[in-house]
MOPAC internal coordinates of N, CA, C and O (Angstrom, degrees):
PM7 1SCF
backbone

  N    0.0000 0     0.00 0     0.00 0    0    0    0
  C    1.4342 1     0.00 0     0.00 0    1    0    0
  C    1.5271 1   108.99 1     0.00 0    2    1    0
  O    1.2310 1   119.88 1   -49.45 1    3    2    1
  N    1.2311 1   117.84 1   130.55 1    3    2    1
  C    1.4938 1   128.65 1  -172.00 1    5    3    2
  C    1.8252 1   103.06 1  -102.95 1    6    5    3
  O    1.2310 1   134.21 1   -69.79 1    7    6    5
  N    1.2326 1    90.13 1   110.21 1    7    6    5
  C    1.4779 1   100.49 1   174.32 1    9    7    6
  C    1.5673 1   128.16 1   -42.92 1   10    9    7
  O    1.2310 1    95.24 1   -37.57 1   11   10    9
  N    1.2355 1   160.92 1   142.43 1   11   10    9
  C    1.3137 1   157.09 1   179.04 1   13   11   10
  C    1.5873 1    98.42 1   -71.24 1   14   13   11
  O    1.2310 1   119.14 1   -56.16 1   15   14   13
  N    1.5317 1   119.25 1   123.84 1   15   14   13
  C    1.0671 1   117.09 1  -169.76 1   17   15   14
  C    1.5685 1   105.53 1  -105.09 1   18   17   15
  O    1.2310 1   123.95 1   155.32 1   19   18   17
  N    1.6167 1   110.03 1   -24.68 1   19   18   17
  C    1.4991 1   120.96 1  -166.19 1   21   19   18
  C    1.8706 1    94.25 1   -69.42 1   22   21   19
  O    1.2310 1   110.76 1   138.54 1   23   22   21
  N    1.3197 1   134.97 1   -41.46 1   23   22   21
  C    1.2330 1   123.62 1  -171.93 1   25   23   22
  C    1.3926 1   127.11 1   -72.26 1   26   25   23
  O    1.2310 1   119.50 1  -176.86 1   27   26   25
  N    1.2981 1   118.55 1     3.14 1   27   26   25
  C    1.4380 1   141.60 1  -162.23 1   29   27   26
  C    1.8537 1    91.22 1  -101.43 1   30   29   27
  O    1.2310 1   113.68 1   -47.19 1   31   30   29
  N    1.4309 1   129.56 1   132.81 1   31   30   29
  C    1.1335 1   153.10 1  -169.80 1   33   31   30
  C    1.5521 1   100.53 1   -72.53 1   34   33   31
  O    1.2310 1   126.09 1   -43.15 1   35   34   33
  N    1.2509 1   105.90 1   136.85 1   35   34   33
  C    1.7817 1   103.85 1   176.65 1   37   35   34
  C    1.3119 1   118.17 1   -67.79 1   38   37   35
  O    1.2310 1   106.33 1   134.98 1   39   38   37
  N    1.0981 1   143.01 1   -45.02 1   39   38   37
  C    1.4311 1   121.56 1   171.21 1   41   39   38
  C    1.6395 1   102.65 1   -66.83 1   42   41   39
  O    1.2310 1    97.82 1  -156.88 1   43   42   41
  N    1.1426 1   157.17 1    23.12 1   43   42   41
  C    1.3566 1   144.04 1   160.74 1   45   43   42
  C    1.5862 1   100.32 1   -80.24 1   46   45   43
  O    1.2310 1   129.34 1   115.96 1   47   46   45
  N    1.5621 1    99.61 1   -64.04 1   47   46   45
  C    1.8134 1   113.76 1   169.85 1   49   47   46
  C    0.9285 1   113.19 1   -45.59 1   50   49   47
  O    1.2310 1   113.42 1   159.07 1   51   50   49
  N    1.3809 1   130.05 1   -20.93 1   51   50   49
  C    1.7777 1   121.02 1  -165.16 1   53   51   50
  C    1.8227 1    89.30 1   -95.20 1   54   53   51
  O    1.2310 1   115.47 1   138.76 1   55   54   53
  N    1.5571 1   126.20 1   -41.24 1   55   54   53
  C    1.1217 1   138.52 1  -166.79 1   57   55   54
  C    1.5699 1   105.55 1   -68.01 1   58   57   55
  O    1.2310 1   121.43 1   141.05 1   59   58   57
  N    1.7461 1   114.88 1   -38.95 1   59   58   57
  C    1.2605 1   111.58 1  -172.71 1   61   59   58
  C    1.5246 1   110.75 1   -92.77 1   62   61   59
  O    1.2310 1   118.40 1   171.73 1   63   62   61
  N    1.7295 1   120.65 1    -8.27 1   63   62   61
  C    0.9796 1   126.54 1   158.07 1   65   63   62
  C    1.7419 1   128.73 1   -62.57 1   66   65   63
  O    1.2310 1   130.23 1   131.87 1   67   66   65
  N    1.0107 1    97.87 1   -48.13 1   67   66   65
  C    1.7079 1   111.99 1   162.82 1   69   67   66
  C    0.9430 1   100.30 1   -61.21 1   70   69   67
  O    1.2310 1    84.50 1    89.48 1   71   70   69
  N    1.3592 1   171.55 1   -90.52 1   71   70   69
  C    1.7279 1   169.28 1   -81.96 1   73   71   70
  C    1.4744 1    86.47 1   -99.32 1   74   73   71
  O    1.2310 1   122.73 1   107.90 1   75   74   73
  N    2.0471 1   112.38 1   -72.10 1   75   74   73
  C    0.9616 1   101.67 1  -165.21 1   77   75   74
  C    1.2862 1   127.01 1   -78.95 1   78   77   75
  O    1.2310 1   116.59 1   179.59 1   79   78   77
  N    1.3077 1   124.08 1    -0.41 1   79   78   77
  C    1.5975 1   139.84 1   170.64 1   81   79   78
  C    1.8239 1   100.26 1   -53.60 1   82   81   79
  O    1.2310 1   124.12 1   129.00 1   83   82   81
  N    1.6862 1   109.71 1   -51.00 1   83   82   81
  C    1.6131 1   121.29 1  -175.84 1   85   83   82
  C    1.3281 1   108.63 1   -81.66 1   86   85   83
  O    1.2310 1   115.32 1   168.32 1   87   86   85
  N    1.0445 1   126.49 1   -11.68 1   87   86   85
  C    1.6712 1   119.86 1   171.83 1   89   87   86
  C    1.6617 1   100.39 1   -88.83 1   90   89   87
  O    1.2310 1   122.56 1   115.86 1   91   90   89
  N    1.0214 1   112.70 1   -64.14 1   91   90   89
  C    1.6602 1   105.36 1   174.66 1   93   91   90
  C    1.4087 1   103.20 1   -34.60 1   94   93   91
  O    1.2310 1   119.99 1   117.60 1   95   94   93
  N    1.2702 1   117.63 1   -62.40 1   95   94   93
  C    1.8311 1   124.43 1  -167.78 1   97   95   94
  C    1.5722 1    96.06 1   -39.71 1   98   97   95
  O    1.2310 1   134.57 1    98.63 1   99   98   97
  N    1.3615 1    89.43 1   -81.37 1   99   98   97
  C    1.4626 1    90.36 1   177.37 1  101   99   98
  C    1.4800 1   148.60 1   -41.09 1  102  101   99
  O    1.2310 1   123.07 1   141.96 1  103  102  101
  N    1.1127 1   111.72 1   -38.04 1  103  102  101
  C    1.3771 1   127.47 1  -169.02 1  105  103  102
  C    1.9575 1    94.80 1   -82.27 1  106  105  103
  O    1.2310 1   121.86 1   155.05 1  107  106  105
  N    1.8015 1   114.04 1   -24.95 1  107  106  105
  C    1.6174 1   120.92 1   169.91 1  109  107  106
  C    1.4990 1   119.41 1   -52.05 1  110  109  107
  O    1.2310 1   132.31 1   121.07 1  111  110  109
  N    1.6376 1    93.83 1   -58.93 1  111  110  109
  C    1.3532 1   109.86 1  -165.89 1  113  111  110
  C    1.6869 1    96.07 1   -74.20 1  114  113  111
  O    1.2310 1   114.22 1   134.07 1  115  114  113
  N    1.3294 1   128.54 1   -45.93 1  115  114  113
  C    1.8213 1   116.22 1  -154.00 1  117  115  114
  C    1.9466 1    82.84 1   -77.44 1  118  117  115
  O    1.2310 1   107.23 1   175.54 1  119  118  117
  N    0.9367 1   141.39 1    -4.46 1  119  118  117
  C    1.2480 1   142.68 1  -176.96 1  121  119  118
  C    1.6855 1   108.43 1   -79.48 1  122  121  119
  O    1.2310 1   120.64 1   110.40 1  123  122  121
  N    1.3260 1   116.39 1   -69.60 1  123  122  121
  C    1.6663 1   122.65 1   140.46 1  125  123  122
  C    1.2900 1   130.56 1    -6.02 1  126  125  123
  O    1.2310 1   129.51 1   107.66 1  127  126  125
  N    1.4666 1    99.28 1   -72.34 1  127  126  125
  C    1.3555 1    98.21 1   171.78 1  129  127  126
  C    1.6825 1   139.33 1   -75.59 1  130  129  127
  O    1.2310 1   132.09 1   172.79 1  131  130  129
  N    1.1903 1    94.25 1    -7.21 1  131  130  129
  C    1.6873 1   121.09 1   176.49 1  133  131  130
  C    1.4469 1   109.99 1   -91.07 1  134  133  131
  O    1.2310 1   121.26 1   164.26 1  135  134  133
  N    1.3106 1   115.19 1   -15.74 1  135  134  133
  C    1.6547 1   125.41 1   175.23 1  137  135  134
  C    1.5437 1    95.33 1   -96.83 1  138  137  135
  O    1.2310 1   110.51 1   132.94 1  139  138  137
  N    1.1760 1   135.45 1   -47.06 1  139  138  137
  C    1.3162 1   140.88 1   172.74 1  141  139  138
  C    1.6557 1   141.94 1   -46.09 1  142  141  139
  O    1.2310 1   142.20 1   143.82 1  143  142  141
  N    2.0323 1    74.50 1   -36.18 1  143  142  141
  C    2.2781 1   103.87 1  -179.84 1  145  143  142
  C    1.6471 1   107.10 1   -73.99 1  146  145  143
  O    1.2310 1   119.27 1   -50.81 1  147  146  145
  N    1.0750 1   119.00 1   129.19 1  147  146  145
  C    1.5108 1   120.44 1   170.34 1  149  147  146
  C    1.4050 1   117.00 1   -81.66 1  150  149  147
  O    1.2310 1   129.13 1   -69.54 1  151  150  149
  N    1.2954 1   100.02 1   110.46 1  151  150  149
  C    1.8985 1   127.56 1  -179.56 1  153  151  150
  C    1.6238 1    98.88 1    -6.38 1  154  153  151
  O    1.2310 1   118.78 1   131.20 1  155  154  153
  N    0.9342 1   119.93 1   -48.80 1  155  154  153
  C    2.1441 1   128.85 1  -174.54 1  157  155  154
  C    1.6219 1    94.33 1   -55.29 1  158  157  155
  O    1.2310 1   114.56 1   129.81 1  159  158  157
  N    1.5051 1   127.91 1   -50.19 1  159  158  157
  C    1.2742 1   120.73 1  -172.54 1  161  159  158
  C    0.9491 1   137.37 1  -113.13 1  162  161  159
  O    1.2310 1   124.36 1  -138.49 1  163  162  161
  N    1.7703 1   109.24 1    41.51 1  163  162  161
  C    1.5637 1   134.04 1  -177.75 1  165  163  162
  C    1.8633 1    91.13 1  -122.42 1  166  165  163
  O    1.2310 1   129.39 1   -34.71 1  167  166  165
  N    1.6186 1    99.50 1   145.29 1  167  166  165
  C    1.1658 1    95.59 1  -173.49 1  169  167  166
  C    1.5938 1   134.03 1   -84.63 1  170  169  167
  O    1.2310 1   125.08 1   168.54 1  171  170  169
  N    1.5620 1   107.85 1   -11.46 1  171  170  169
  C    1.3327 1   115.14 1   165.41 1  173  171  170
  C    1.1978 1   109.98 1   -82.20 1  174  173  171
  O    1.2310 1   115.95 1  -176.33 1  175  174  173
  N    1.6628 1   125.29 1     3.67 1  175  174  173
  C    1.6585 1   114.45 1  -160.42 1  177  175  174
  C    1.0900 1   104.70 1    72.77 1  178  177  175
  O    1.2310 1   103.44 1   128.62 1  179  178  177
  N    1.4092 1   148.05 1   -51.38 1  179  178  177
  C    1.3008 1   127.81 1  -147.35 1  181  179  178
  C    1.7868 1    98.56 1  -130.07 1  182  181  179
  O    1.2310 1   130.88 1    -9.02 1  183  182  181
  N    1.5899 1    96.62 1   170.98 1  183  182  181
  C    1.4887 1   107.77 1  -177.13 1  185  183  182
  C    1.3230 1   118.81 1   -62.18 1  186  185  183
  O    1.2310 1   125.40 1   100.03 1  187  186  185
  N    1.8059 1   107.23 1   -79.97 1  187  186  185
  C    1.1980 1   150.17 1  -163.58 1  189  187  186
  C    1.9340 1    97.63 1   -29.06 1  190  189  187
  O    1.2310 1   129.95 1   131.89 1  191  190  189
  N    1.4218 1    98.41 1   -48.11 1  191  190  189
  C    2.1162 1   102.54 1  -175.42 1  193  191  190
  C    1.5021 1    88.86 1   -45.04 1  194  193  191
  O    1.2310 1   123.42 1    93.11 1  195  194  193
  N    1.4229 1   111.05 1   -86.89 1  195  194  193
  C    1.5431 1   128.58 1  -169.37 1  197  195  194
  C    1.9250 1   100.67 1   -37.76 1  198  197  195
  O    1.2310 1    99.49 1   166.49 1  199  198  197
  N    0.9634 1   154.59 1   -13.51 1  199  198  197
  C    1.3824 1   140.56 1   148.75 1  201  199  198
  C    1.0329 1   119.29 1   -85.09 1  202  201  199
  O    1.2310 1   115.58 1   155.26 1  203  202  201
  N    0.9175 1   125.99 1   -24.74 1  203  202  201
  C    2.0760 1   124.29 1   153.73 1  205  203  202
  C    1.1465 1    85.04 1   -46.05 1  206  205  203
  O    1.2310 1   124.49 1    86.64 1  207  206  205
  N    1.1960 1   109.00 1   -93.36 1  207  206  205
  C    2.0337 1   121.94 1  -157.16 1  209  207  206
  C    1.1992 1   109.76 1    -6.38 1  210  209  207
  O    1.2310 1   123.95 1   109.74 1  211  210  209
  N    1.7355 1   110.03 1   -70.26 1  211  210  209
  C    1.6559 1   133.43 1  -126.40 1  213  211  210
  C    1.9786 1    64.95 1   -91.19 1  214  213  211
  O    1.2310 1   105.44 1   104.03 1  215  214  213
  N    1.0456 1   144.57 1   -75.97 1  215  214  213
  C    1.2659 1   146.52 1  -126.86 1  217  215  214
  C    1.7751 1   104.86 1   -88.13 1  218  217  215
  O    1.2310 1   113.11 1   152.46 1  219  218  217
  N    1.4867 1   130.63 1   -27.54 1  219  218  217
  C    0.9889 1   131.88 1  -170.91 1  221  219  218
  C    1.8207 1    84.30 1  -113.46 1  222  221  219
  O    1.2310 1   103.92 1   127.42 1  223  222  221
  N    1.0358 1   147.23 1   -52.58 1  223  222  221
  C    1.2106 1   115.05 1  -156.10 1  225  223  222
  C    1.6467 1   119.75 1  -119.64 1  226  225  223
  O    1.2310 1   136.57 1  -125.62 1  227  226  225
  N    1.9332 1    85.52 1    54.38 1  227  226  225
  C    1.2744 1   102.04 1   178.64 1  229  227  226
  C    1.5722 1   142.30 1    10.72 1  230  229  227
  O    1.2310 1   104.48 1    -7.88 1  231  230  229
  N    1.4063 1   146.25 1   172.12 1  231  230  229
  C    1.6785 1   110.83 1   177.66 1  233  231  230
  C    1.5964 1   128.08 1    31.44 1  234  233  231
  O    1.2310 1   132.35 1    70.27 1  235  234  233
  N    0.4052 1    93.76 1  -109.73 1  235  234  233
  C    1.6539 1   111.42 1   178.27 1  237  235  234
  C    1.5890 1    92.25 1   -38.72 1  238  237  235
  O    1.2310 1    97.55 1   133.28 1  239  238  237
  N    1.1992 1   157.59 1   -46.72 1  239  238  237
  C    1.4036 1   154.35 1  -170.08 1  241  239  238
  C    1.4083 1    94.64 1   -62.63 1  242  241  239
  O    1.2310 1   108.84 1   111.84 1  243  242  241
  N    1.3272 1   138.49 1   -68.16 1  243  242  241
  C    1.1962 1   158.15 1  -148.65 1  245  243  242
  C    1.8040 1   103.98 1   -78.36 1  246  245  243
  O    1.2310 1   131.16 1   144.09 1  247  246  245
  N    1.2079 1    96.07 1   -35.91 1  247  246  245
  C    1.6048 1   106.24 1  -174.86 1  249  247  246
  C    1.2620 1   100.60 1   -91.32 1  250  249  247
  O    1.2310 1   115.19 1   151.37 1  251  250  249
  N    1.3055 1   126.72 1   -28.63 1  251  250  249
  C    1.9878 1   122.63 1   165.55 1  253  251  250
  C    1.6894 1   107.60 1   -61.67 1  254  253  251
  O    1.2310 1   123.55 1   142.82 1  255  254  253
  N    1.1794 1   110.80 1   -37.18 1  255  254  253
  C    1.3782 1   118.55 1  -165.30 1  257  255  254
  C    1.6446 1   112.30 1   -66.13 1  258  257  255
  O    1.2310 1   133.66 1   123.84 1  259  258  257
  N    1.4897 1    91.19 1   -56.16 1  259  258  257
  C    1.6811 1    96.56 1   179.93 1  261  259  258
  C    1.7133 1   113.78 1   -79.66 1  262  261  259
  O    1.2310 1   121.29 1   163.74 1  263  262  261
  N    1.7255 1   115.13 1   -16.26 1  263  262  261
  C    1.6729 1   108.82 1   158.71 1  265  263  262
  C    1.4028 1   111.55 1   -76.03 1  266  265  263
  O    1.2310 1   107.04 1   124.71 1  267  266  265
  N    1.2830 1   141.73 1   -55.29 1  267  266  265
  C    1.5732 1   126.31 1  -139.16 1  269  267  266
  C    1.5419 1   100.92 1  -144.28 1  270  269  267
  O    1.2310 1   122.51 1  -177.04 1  271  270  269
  N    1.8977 1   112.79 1     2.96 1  271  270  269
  C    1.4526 1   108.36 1   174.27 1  273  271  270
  C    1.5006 1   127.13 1   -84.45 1  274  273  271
  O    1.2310 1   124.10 1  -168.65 1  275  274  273
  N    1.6979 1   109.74 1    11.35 1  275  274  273
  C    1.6111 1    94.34 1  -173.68 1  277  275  274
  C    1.4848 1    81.19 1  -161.34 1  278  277  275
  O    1.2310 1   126.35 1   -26.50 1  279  278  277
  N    1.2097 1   105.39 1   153.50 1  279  278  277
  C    1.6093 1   125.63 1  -169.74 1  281  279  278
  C    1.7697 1   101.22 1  -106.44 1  282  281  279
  O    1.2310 1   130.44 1   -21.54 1  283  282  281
  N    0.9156 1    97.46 1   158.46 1  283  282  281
  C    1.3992 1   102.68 1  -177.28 1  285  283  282
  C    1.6079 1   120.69 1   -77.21 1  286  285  283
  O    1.2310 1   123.01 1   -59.08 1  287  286  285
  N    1.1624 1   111.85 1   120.92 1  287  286  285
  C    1.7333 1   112.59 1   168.43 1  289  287  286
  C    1.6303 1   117.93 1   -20.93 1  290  289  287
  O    1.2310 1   126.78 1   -39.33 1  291  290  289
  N    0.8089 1   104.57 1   140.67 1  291  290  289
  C    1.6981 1   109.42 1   176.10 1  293  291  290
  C    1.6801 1    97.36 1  -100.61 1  294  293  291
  O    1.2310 1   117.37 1   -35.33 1  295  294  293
  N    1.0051 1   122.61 1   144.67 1  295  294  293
  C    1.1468 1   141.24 1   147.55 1  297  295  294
  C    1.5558 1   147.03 1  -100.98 1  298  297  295
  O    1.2310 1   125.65 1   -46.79 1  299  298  297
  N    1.8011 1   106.75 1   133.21 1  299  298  297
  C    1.1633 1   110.76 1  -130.79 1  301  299  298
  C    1.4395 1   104.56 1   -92.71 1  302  301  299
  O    1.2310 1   116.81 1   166.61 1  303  302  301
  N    1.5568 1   123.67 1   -13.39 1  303  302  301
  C    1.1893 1   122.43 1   178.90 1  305  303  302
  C    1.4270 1   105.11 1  -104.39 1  306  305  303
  O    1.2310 1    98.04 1   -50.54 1  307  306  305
  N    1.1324 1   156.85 1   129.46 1  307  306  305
  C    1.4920 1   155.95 1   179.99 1  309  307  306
  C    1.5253 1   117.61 1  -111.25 1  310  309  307
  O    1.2310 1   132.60 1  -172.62 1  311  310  309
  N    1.2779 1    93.26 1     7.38 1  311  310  309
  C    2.0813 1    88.52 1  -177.20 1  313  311  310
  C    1.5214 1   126.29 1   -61.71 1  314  313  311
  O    1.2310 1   117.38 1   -59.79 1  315  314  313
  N    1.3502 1   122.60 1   120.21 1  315  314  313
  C    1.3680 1   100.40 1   170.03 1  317  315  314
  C    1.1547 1   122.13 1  -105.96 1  318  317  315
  O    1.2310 1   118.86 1   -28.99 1  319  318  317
  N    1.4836 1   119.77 1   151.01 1  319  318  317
  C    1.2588 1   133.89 1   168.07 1  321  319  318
  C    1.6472 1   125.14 1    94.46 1  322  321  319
  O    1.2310 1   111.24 1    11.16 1  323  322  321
  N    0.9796 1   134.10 1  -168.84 1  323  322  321
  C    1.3934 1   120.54 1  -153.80 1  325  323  322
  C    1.2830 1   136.59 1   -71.87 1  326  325  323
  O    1.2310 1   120.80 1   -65.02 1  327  326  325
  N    1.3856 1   116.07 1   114.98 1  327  326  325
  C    1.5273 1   120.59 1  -142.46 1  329  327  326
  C    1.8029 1   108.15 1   -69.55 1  330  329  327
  O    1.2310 1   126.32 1   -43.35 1  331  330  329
  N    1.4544 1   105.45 1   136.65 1  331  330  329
  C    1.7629 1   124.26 1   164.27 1  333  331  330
  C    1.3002 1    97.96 1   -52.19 1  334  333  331
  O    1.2310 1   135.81 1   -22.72 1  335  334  333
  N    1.2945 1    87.01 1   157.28 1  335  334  333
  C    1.5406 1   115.54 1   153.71 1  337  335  334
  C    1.7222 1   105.82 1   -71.29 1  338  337  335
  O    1.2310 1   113.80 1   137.97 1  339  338  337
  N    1.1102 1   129.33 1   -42.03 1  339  338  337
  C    1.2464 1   135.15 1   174.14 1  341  339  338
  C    1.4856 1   113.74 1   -42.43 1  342  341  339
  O    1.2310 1   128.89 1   117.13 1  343  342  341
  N    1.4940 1   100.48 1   -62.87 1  343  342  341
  C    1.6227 1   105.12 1   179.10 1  345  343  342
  C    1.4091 1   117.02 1   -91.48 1  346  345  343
  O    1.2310 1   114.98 1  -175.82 1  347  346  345
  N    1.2650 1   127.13 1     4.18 1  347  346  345
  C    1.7854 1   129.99 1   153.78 1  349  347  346
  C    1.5568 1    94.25 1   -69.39 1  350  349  347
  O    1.2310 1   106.02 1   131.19 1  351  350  349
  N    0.9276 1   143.56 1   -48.81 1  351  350  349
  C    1.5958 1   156.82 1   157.95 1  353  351  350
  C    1.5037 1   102.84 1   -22.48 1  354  353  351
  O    1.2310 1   119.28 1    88.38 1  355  354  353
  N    1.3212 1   118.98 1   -91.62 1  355  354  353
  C    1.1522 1   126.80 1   155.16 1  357  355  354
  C    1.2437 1   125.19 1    14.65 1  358  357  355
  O    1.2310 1   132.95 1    72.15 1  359  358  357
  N    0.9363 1    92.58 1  -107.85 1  359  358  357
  C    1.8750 1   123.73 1   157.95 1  361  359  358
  C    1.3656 1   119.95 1   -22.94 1  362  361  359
  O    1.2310 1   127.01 1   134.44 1  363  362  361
  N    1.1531 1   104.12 1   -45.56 1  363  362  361
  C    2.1022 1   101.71 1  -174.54 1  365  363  362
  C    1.9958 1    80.47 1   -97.80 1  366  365  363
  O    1.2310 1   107.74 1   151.71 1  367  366  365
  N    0.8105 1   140.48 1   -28.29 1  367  366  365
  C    1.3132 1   113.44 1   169.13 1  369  367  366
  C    1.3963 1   110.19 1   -76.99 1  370  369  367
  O    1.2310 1   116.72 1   176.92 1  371  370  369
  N    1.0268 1   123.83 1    -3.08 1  371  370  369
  C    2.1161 1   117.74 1  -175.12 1  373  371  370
  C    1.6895 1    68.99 1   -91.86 1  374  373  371
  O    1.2310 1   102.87 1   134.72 1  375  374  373
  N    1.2264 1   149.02 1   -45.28 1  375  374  373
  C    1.3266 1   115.31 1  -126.99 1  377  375  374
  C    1.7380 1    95.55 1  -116.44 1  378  377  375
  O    1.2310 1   116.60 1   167.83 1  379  378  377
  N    1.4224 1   124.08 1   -12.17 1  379  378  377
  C    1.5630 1   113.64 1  -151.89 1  381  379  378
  C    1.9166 1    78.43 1  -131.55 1  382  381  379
  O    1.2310 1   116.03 1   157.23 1  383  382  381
  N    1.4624 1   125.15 1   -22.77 1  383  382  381
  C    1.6654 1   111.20 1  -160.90 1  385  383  382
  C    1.3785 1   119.31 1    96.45 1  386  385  383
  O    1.2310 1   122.78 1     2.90 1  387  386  385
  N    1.2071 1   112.28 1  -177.10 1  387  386  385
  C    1.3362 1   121.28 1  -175.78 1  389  387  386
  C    1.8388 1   106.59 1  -112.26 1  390  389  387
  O    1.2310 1   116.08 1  -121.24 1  391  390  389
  N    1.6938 1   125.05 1    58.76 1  391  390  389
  C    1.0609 1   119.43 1  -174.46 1  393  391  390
  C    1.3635 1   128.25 1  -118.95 1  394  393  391
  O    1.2310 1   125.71 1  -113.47 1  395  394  393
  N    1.9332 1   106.64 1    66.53 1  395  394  393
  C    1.1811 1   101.25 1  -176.41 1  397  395  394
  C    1.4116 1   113.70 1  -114.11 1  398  397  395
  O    1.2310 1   142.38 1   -23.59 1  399  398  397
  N    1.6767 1    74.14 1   156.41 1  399  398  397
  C    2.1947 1    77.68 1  -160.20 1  401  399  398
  C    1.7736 1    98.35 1   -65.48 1  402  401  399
  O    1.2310 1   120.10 1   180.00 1  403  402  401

């Protein structure tokens, strides 16, 4: 049964129009990024949980996902403090290759 939409006050429609404008938004983008996260840094390991979530428990699915669904990247260089010439070296070879004429 489809509710009567014409008796409902225009800013209610304008209010329930926006909600669902941001759940679509939302529920697009945390979808993206869950196709994007590599299986190691999602917290069940796997996809399929996190699309239940984001898709059945609307808002709140999407907002679990982007708080407590993915662990943080590890990082691969750990040095601290003021960078060598050695590892400025490094670095433009991790990033440009080995292409000198």
């Amino acid at each position: 049964m489809i509710p009567d939409l014409s008796a409902m006050p225009t800013p209610a429609l304008a209010a329930l129009g926006i909600a669902l404008l941001l759940q679509i938004t939302l529920a697009v983008i945390s979808l993206v990024v869950l196709a994007r996260t590599p299986r190691e840094r999602l917290v069940f390991g796997k996809k399929w949980p996190w699309v239940l979530i984001i898709v059945l428990v609307n808002f709140i699915g999407a907002i679990l996902f982007f708080a407590i669904g993915r662990r943080p990247a590890s990082v691969a260089d750990t040095h601290i403090g003021a960078p060598t010439a050695d590892g400025v070296s490094q670095t433009v070879q991790r990033l440009y290759g080995d292409d000198r004429p």
